[in-house]
DODRENTOR-155336 format. One record per residue (C-alpha): x, y, z. Coordinates in Angstrom, 2 decimals, m for minus. Last residue first. Layout:
<rs>
@xx X	yy Y	zz Z
...
</rs>
This chain:
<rs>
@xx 192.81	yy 140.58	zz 74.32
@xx 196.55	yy 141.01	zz 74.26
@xx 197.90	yy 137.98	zz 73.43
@xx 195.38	yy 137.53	zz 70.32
@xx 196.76	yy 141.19	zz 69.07
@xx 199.31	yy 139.97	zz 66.99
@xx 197.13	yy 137.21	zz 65.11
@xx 194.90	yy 140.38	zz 64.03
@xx 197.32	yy 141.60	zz 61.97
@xx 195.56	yy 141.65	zz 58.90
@xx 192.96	yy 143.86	zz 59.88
@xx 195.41	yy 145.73	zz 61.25
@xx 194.78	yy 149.25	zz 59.49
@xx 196.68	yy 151.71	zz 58.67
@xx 199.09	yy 155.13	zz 59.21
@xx 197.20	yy 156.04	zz 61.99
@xx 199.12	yy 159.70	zz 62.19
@xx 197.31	yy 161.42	zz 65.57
@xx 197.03	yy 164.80	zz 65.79
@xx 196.47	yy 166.72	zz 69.01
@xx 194.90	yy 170.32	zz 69.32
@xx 194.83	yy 172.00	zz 72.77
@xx 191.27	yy 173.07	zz 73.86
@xx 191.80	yy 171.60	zz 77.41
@xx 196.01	yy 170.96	zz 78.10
@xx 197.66	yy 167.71	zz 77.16
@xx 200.45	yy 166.63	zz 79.99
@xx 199.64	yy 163.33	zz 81.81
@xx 196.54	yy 162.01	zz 80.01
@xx 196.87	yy 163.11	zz 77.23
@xx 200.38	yy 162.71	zz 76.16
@xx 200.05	yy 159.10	zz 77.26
@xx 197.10	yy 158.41	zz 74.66
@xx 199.57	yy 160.08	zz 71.98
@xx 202.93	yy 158.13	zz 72.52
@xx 200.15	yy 155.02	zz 72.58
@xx 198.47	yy 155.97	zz 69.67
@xx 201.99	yy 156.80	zz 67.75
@xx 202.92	yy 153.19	zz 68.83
@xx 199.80	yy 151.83	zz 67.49
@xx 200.58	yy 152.81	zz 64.21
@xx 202.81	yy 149.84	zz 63.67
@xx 200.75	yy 147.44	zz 64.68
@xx 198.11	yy 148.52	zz 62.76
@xx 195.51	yy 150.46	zz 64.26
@xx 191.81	yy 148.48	zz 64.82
@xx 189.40	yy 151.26	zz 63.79
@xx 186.13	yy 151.64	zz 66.13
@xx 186.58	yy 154.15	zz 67.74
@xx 186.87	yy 153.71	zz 71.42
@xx 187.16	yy 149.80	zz 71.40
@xx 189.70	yy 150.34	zz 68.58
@xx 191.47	yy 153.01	zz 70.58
@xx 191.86	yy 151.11	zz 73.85
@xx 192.71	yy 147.95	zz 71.85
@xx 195.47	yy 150.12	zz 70.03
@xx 196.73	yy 151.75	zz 73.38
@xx 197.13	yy 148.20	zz 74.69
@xx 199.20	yy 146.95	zz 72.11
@xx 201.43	yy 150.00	zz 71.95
@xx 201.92	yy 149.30	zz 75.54
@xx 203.05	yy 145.57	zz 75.43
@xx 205.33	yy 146.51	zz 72.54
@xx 207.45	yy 149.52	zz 74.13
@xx 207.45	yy 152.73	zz 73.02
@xx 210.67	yy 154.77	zz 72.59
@xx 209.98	yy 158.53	zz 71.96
@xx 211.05	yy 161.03	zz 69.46
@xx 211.45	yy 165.01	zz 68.73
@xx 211.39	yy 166.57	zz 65.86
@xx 211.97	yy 170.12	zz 64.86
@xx 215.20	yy 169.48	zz 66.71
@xx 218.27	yy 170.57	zz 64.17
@xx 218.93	yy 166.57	zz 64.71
@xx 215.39	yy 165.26	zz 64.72
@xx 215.09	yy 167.24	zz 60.98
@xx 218.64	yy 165.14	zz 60.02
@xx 217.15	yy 162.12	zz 61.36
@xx 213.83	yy 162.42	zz 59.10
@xx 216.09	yy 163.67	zz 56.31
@xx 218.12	yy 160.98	zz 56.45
@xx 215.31	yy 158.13	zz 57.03
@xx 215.96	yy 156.34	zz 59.92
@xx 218.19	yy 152.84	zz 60.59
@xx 218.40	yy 149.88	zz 61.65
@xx 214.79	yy 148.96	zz 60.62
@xx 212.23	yy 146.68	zz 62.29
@xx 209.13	yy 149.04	zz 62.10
@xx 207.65	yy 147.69	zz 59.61
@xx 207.23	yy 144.21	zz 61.27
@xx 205.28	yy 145.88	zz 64.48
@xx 204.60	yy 142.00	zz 66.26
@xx 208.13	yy 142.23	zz 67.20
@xx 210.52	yy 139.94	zz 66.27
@xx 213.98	yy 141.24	zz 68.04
@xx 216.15	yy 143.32	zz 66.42
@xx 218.70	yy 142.35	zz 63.69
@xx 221.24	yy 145.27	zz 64.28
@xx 224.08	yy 144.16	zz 61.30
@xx 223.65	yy 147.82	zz 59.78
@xx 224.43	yy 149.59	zz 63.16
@xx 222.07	yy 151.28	zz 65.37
@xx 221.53	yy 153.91	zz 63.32
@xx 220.43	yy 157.78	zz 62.96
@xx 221.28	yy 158.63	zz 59.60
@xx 223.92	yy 159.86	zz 57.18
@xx 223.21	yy 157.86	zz 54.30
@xx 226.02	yy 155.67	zz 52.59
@xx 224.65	yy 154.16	zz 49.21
@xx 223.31	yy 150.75	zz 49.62
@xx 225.50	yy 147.43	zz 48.50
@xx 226.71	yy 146.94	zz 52.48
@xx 225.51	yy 143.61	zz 53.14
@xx 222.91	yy 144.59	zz 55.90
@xx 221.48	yy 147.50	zz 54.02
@xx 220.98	yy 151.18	zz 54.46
@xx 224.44	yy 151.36	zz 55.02
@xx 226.20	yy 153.92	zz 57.83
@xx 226.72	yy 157.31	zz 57.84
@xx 226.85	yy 158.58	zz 61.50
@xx 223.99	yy 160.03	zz 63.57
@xx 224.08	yy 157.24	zz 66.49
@xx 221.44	yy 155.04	zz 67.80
@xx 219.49	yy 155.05	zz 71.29
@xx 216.35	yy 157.29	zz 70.61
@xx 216.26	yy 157.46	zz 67.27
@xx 217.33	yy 153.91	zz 66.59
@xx 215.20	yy 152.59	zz 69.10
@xx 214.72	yy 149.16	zz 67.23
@xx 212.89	yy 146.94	zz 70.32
@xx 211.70	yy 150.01	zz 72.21
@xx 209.22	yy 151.08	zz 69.07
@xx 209.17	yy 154.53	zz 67.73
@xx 207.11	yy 157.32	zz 68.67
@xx 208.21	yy 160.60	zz 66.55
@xx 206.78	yy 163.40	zz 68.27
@xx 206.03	yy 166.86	zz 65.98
@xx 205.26	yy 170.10	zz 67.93
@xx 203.32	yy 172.57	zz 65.50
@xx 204.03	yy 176.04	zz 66.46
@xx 203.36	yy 178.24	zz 63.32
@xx 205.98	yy 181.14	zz 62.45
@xx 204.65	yy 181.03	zz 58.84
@xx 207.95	yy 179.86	zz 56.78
@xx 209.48	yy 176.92	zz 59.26
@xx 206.54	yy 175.95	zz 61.39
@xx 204.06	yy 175.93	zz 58.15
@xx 207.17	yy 173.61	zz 56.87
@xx 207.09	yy 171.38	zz 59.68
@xx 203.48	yy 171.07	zz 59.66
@xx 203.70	yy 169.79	zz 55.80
@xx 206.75	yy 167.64	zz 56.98
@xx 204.79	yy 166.24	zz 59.75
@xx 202.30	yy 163.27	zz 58.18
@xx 204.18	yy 162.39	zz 55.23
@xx 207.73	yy 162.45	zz 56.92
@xx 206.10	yy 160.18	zz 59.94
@xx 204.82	yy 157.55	zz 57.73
@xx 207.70	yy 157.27	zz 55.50
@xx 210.55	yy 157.38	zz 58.23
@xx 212.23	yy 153.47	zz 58.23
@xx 210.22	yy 152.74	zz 61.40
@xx 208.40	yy 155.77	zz 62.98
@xx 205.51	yy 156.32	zz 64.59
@xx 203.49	yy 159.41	zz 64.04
@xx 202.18	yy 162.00	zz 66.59
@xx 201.51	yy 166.21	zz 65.87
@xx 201.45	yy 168.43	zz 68.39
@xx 199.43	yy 171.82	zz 68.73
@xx 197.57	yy 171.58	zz 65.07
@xx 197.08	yy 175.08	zz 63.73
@xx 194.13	yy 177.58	zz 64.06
@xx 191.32	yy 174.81	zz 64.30
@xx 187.96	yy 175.41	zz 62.61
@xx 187.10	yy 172.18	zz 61.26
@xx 187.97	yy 173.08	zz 57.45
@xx 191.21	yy 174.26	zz 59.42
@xx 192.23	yy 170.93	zz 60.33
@xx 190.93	yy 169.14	zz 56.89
@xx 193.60	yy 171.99	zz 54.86
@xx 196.36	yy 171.14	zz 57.20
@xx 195.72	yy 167.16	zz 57.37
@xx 195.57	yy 167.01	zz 53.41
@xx 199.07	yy 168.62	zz 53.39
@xx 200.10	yy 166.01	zz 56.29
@xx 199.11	yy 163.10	zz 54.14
@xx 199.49	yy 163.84	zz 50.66
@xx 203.42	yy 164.34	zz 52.00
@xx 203.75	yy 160.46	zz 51.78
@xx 205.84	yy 160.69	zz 47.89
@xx 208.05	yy 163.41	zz 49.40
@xx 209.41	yy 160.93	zz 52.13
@xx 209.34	yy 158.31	zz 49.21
@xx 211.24	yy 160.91	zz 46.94
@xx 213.91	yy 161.46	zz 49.86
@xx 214.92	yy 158.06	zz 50.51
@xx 213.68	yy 155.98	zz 54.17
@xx 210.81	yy 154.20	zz 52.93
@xx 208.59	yy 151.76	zz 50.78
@xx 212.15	yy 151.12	zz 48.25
@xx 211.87	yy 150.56	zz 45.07
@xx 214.58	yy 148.51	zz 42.88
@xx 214.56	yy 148.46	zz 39.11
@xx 214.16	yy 146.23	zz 36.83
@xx 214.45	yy 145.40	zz 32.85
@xx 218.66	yy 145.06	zz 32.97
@xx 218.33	yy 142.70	zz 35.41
@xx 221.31	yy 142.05	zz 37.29
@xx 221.20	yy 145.21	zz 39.41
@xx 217.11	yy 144.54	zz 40.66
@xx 218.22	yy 140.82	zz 42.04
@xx 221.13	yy 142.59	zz 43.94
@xx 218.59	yy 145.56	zz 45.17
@xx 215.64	yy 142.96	zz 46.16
@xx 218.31	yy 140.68	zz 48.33
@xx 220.36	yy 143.45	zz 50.26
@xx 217.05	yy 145.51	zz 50.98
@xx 215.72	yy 141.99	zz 52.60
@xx 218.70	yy 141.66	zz 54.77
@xx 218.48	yy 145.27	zz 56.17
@xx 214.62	yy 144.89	zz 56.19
@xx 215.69	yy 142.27	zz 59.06
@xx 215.85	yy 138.41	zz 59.08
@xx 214.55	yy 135.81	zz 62.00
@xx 217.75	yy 134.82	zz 61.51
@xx 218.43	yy 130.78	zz 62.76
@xx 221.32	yy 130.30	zz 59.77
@xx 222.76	yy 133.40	zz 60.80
@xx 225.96	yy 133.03	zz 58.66
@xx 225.40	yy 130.50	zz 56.34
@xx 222.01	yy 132.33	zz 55.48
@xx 223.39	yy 135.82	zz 55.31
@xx 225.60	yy 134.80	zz 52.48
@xx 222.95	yy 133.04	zz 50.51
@xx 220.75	yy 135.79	zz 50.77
@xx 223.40	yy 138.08	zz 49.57
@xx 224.18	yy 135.53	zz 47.08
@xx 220.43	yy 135.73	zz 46.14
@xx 217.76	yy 132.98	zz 45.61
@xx 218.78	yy 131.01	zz 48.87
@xx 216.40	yy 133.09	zz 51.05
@xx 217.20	yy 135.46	zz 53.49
@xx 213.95	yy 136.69	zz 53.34
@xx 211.16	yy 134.72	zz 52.66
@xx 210.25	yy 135.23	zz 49.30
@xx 206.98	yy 137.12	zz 47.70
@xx 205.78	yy 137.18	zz 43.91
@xx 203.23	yy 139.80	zz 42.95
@xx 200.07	yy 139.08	zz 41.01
@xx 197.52	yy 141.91	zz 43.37
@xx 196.64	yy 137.99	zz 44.77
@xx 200.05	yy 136.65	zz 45.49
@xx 200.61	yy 140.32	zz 47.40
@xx 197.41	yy 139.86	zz 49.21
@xx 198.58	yy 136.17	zz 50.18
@xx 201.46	yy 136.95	zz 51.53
@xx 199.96	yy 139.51	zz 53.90
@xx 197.49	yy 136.91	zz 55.11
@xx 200.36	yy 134.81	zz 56.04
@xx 201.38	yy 136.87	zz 58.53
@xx 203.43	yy 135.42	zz 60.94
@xx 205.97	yy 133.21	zz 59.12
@xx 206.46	yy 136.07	zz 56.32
@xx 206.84	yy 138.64	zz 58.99
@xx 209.37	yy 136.84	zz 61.08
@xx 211.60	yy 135.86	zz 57.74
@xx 211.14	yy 139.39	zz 56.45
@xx 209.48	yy 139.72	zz 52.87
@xx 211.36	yy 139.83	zz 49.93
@xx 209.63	yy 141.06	zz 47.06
@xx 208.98	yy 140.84	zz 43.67
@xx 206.74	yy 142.88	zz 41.41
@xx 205.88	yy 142.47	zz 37.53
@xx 204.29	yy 145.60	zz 35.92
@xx 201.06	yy 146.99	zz 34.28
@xx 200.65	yy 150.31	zz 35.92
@xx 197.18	yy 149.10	zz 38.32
@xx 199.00	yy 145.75	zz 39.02
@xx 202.48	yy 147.49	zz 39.65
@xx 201.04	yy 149.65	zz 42.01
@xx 198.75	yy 146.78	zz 43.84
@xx 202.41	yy 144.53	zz 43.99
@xx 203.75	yy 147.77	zz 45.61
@xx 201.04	yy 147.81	zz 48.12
@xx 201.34	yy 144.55	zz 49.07
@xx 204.77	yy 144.81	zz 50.01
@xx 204.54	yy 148.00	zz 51.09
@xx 201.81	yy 146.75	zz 54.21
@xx 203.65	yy 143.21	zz 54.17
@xx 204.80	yy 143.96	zz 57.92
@xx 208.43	yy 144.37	zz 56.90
@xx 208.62	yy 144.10	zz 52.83
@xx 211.63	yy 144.34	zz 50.30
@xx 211.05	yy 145.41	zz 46.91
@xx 211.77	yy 144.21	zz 43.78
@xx 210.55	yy 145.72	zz 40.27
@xx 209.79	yy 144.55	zz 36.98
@xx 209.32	yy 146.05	zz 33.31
@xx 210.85	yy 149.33	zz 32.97
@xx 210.80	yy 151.06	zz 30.21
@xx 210.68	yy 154.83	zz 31.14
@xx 206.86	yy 155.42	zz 31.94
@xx 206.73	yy 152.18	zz 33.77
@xx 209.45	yy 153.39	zz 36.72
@xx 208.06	yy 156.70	zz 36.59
@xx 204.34	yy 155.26	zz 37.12
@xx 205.75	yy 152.23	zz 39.34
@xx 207.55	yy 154.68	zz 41.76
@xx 204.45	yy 157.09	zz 42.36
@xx 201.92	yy 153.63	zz 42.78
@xx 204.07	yy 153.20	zz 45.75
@xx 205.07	yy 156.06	zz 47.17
@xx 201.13	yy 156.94	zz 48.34
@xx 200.33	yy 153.34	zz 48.26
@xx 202.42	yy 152.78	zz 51.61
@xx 199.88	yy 155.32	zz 53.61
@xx 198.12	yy 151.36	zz 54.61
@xx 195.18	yy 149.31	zz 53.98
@xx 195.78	yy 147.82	zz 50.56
@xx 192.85	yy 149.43	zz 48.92
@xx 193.95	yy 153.02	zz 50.84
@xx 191.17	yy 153.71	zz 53.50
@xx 194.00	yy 152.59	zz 56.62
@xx 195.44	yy 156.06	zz 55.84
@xx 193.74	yy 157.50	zz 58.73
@xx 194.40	yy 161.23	zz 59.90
@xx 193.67	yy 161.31	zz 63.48
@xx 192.40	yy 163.96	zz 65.55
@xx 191.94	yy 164.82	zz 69.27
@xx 190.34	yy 168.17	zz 70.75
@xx 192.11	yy 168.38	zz 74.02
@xx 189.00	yy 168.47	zz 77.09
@xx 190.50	yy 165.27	zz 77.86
@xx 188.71	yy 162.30	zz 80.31
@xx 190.13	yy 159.10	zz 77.96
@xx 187.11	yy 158.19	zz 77.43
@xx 185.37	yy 160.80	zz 76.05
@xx 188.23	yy 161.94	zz 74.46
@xx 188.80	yy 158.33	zz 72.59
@xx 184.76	yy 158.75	zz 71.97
@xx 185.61	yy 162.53	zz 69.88
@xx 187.84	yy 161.10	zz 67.99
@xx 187.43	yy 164.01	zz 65.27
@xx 188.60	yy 162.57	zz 62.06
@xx 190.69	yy 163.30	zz 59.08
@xx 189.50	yy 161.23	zz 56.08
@xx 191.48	yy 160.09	zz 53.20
@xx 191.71	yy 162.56	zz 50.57
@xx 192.42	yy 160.24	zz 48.71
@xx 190.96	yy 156.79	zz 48.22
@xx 190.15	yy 156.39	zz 44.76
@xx 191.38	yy 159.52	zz 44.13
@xx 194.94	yy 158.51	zz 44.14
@xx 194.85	yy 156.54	zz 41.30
@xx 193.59	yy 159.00	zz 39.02
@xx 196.51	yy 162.23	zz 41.09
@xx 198.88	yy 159.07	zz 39.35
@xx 197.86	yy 159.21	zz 35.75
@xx 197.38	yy 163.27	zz 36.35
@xx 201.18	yy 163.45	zz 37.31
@xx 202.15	yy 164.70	zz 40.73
@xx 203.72	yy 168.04	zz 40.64
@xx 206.69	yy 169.14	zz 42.77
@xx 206.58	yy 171.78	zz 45.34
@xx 209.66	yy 172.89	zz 47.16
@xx 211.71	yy 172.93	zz 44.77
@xx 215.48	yy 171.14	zz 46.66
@xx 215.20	yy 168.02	zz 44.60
@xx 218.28	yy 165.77	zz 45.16
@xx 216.23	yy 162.21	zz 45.37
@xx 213.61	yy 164.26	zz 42.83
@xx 215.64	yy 163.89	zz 40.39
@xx 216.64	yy 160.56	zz 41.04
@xx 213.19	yy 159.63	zz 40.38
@xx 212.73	yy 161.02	zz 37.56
@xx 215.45	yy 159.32	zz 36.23
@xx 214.43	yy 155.77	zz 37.17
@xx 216.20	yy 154.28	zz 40.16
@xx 218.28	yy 150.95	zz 40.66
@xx 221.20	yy 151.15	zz 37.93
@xx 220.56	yy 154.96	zz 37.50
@xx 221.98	yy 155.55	zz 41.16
@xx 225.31	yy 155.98	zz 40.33
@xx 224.40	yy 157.97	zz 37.53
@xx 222.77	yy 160.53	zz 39.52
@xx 226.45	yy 161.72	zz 41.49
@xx 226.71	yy 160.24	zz 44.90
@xx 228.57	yy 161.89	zz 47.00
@xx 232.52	yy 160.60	zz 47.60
@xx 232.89	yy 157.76	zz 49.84
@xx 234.50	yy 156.09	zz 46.81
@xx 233.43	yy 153.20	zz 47.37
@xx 229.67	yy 152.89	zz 48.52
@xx 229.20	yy 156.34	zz 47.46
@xx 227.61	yy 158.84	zz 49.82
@xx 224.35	yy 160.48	zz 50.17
@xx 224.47	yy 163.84	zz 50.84
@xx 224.15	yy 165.78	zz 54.12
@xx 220.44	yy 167.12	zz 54.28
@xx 220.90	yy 171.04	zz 53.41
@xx 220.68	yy 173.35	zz 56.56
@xx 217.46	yy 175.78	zz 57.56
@xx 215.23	yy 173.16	zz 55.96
@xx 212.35	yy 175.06	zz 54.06
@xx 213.40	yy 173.93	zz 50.17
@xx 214.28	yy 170.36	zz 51.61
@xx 210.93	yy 169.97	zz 52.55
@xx 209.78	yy 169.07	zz 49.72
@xx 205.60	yy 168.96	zz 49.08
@xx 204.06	yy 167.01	zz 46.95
@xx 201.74	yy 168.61	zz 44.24
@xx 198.01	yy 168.70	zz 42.92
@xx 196.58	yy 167.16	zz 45.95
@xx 193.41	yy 165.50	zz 45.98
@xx 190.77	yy 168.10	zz 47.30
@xx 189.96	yy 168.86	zz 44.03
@xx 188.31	yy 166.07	zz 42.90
@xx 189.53	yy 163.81	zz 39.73
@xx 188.07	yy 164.21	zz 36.37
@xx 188.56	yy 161.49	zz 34.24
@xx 191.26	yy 161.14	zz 31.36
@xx 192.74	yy 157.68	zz 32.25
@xx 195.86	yy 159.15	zz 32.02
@xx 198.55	yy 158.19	zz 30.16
@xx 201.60	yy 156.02	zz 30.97
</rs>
């Protein structure tokens, strides 16, 4: 996969940053299915390309994106890091707000950031196809736009209560040439399985991870990617928060005061706050980081830190996690990726050494802290983001102090997810 050969800007990172070189305690491995021993890299080799693996147990702490993907990335990247000076207006704060928004990407999310990474490693050893599984459609569509741009096939399983309520999403991935099921479906014994069982599901990402890795292992041309919750997609998103540091001091701030992302399967959050975590870590910096994750799948805030599966059927490695159980199907809330059982290890294991902290938001108020913000500023958050906007909007008003420096992650746009904001406006 050669580049292009065209110059790309400066301000687009050169490297992702690891934060496993700055953690104070290694991330507990990832355990074999069977053996319950740690996973050596050729148990992962059926579903992950070499490089990739290597950077799943990575502990540099820079790692250099390659020119063919830095190409891609300038199309969009940096994105912008904006003063919201109307939301302070409005909201009465003399705090100087900020949000870094990823909704610029072509498919209107942070999810290209992993996913045109995966397909260039994945196309540059031989692979032909991927699967996926898709909440909200944002990785989905994105991964279908990566494999587009690299010159592979993409399928993907979307959630049964996504794929029924967003047809627009669908349609995005039909148009980038992906292929998207309804997940469980009756293409996969997994699928088949979960089916007979739940015949009413309104599915999970659990389910939809068991479907895309089974169809990936009996291929010998595919892989699996996954749009969170491993290492090399937290690394993937740190574009984000290293882009945020350089954009905060460009405007004259010393360091950001507390940092807001929401938080599903981990991607968002990780590529927002790790940067500011590791400023906290080897400069002494103060950076608070709040992970705002929605009421209906609090699995920060209400699950355990115990290995469990990343998937409903139990194919996954182990991953020592915060969970609320691998058969948690939560209810079908407009925020479809958010609807995970689980958190990224190394998100759960930085919440459990507390350099993060997290907050359950319920739906009805992330709604209404997006239509507060969109009328403010003009961006309509995506679902998902909203709950870092609402974690954020209460912040100020009840405990943000003047001059303090607040940074909001709006991880996209919900252009199409307009349909989940009819109830509220």
């Amino acid at each position: 996969m050669d580049p292009i050969g065209f110059a790309v800007p400066s301000t687009v990172p050169t490297h992702w940053y690891n934060l496993m070189a700055d953690l104070p305690e290694p991330v507990p491995p990832h355990l074999h299915p069977g053996t319950r021993q740690p996973l050596t890299p050729e148990d992962l080799a059926p579903l992950f390309p070499q490089s990739l693996i290597a950077q799943e147990v990575s502990t540099e702490r820079w790692i250099e994106i390659p020119q063919t993907v830095r190409e891609i990335y300038a199309g969009w990247r940096p994105s912008p890091l904006v003063r919201a000076h109307r939301l302070e207006r409005a909201l009465g704060t003399g705090a100087h707000v900020y949000y870094k928004y990823e909704g610029v990407s072509p498919a209107g999310s942070h999810k290209p950031n992993s996913a045109v990474a995966q397909a260039y490693f994945n196309a540059a050893e031989g692979i032909t196809r991927l699967t996926t599984e898709t909440g909200a459609g944002q990785w989905g569509a994105s991964l279908s736009m990566a494999c587009a741009l690299l010159g592979l096939e993409c399928e993907v399983w979307q959630v049964r209560a996504s794929y029924d309520s967003k047809p627009y999403r669908r349609m995005q991935m039909e148009t980038y040439g992906g292929v998207c099921h309804s997940s469980p479906s009756d293409l996969t014994k997994a699928g088949r399985e979960l089916l007979e069982k739940f015949p009413d599901t309104t599915g999970s990402l659990g389910m939809a991870i068991s479907e895309a890795v089974e169809s990936a292992v009996e291929d010998p041309n595919a892989h699996y990617a996954l749009g969170s919750v491993l290492n090399h997609v937290m690394l993937h998103q740190t574009v984000i928060g290293q882009e945020a540091l350089v954009q905060l001091g460009e405007a004259g701030e010393q360091q950001a005061d507390i940092v807001f992302g929401c938080a599903g399967g981990g991607s968002n959050l990780a590529g927002l706050s790790f940067p500011f975590i590791g400023q906290n870590l080897r400069e002494g910096s103060t950076t608070k980081v709040v992970a705002c994750e929605p009421a209906a799948c609090p699995s920060l805030t209400q699950g355990e830190y115990r290995y469990d599966f990343g998937d409903v059927a139990g194919m996954t490695p182990l991953l020592k996690m915060y969970t609320l159980g691998r058969e948690f199907v939560p209810p079908a809330i407009h925020a479809g990726g958010l609807r995970y059982h689980g958190m990224s290890p190394i998100v759960s294991h930085a919440v459990n050494l507390g350099l993060i902290s997290a907050i359950a938001v319920d739906q009805d108020t992330a709604f209404t802290a997006g239509i507060e913000f969109a009328r403010a500023e003009g961006i309509i958050p995506a679902p998902e983001s909203c709950h870092a906007v609402a974690g954020a909007m209460d912040y100020l008003r009840t405990s943000a102090q003047d001059g303090e420096v607040v940074v909001i992650g709006l991880s996209g746009n919900g252009v199409l997810d307009l349909a989940s904001y009819e109830k509220y406006v």
